[in-house]
C-alpha positions in Angstrom: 23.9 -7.6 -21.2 21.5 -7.2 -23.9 18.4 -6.2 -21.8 16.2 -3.2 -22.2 15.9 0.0 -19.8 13.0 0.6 -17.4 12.3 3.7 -16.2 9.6 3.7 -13.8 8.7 4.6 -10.4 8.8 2.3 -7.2 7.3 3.2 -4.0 7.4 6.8 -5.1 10.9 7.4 -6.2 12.3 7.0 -10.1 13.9 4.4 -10.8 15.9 3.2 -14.0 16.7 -0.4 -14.4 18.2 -2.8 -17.3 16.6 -6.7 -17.6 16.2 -9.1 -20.1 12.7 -9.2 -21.9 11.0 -12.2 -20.2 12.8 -11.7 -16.9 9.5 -11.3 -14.5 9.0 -8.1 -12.1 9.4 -10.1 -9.1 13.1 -11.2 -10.4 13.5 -7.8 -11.3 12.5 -6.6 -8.0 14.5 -9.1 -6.0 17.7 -9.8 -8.1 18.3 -6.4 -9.7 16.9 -3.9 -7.6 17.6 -5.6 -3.9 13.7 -5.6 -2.7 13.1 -9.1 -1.6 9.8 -8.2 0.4 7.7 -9.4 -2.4 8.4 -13.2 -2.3 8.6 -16.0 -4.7 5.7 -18.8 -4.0 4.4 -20.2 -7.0 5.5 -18.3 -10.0 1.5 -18.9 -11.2 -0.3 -16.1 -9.8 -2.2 -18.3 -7.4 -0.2 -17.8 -4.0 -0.1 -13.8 -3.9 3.1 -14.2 -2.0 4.4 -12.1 -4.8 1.6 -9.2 -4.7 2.7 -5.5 -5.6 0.4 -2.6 -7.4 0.7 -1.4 -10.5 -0.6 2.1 -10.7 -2.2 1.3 -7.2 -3.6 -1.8 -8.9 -3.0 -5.1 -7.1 -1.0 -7.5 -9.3 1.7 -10.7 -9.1 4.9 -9.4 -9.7 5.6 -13.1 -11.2 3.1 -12.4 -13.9 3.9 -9.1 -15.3 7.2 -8.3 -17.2 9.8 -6.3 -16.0 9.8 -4.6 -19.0 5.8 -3.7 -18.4 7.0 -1.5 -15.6 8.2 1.1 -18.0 6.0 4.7 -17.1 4.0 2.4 -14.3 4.4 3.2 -10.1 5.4 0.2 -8.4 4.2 -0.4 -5.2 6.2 -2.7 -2.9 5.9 -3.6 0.6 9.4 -1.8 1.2 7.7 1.2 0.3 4.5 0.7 3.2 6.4 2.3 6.1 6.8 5.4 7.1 10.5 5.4 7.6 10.6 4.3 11.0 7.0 4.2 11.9 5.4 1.0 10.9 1.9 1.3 9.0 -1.2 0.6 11.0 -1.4 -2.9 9.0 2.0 -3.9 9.9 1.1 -2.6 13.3 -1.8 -4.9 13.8 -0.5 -8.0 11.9 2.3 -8.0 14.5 -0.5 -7.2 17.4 -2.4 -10.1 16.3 -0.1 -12.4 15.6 -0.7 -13.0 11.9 2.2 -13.9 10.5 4.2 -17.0 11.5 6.8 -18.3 8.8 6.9 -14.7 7.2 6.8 -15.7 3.3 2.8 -14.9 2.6 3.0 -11.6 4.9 4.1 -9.3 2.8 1.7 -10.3 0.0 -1.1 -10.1 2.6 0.2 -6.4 3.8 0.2 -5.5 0.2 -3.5 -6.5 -0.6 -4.8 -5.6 2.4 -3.4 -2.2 2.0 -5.2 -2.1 -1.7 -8.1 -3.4 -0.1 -8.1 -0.4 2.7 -7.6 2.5 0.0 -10.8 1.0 -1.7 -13.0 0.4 0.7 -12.0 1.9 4.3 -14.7 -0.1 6.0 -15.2 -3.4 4.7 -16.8 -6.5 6.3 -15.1 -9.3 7.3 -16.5 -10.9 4.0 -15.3 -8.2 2.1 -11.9 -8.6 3.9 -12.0 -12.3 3.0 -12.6 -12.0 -0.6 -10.1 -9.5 -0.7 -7.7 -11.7 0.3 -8.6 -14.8 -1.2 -6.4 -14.1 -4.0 -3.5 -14.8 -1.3 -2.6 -18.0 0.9 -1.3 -18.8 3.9 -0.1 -22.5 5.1 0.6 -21.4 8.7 -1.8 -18.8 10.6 -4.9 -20.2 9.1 -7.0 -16.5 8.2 -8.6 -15.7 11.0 -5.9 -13.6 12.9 -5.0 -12.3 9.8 -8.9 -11.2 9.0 -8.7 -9.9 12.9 -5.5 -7.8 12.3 -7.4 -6.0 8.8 -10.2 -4.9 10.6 -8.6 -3.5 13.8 -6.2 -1.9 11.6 -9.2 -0.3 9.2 -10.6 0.9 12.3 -7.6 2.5 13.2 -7.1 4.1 9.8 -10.8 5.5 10.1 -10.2 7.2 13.4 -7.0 8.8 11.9 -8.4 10.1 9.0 -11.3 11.4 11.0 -9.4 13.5 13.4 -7.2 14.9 10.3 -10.5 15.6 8.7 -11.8 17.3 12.1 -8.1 18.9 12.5 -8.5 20.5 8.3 -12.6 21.6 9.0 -11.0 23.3 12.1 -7.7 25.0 9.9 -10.8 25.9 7.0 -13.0 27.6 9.7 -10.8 29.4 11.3 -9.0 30.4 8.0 -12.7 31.7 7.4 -13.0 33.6 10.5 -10.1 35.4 9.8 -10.7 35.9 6.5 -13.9 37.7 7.5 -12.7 39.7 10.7 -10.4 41.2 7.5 -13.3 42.0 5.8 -15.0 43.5 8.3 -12.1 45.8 9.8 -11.9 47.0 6.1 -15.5 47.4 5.1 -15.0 49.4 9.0 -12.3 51.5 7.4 -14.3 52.5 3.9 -17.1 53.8 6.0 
C-alpha cells in the first residue's frame, strides 16, 4: 500500500492508521478502522448520515480526507456511550421512537449531541435548524425534535444536581478548612 499514516485521536483514544490520499474519512472510518456507525447516504454532504466532529466540530465524514484527520479528535457515534449506559440522546430517541430504518440515526445522535454541548437549552427552532443539515425519509422530524428536547431537559437536570452536588463538596471543603483555622488560631492564643 502506498498510503500515508494518520495519527489522530477518535472518540478519545490514539489512533494510527494508513489510507490512500483521497480515500474519505467516512471510508476510512468504516473500511479501515471497523466503525460503521457513521453511514454512507449521499457522499455530498447534504444527508448528514455521515456526520462526525472534528475537534468537537460537526462535519461529513464524506467530505473531509482521511488524511485531514492527522493531530484532529474524531468524534464518532461509537464513542457517545458510556460503555454500557446509553447517553440521554440515545435514551430518548429510543423513548420516542425516532428512528425507524436506522441509516440517518446516527448522524442525528451526532448533531444533536453538537447541538446540546452548544446550547443546553435550545428551542425547538433552534433544534430544527440544528438538524436541518441532516435528513430523514422515514420518521418525518417531529419525534425526532420530541426526543432532543426531553433529552436536553434531562441533561440540564443532571448537570444541575452535579453542580448542587460540587457547591455542596466546595462548602463543606470550606467549613473544614476554617474549623482548621480556627482550632489553630485557638492554639496560638
Amino acid at each position: 500500500m502506498s498510503g500515508m499514516k494518520v495519527h489522530t485521536k477518535i472518540n478519545g483514544d490514539p489512533v494510527e492508521f494508513m489510507c490512500e490520499p483521497d480515500e474519505s474519512l467516512l471510508d476510512v472510518l468504516r473500511n479501515r478502522l471497523g466503525l460503521t456507525g457513521a453511514k454512507e447516504g449521499c457522499s455530498t454532504g447534504d444527508c448528514g448520515a455521515c456526520s462526525v466532529t472534528v475537534d468537537g466540530r460537526l462535519t461529513c465524514s464524506c467530505l473531509v480526507l482521511g488524511v485531514e484527520a492527522e493531530g484532529h479528535d474524531i468524534g464518532t457515534i461509537e464513542g457517545m456511550a458510556d460503555g454500557e449506559t446509553l447517553h440521554p440522546l440515545q435514551k430518548k430517541f429510543i423513548e420516542h421512537a425516532a428512528l425507524q430504518c436506522g441509516i440517518c440515526t446516527p448522524g442525528f445522535l451526532i448533531a444533536a449531541k453538537s447541538l446540546l454541548e452548544k446550547n443546553p437549552d435550545p428551542t425547538e427552532t433552534e433544534i430544527r435548524f440544528g438538524l436541518a443539515g441532516n435528513l430523514c425519509r422515514c420518521t418525518g422530524y417531529d419525534k425526532i425534535v420530541r426526543a432532543v428536547q426531553d433529552a436536553a431537559k434531562e441533561m440540564r437536570k443532571t448537570t444541575a444536581k452535579a453542580a448542587t452536588k460540587a457547591a455542596g463538596k466546595t462548602a463543606a471543603k470550606k467549613r473544614v478548612a476554617a474549623a482548621k483555622s480556627r482550632n489553630t488560631q485557638k492554639k496560638r492564643a
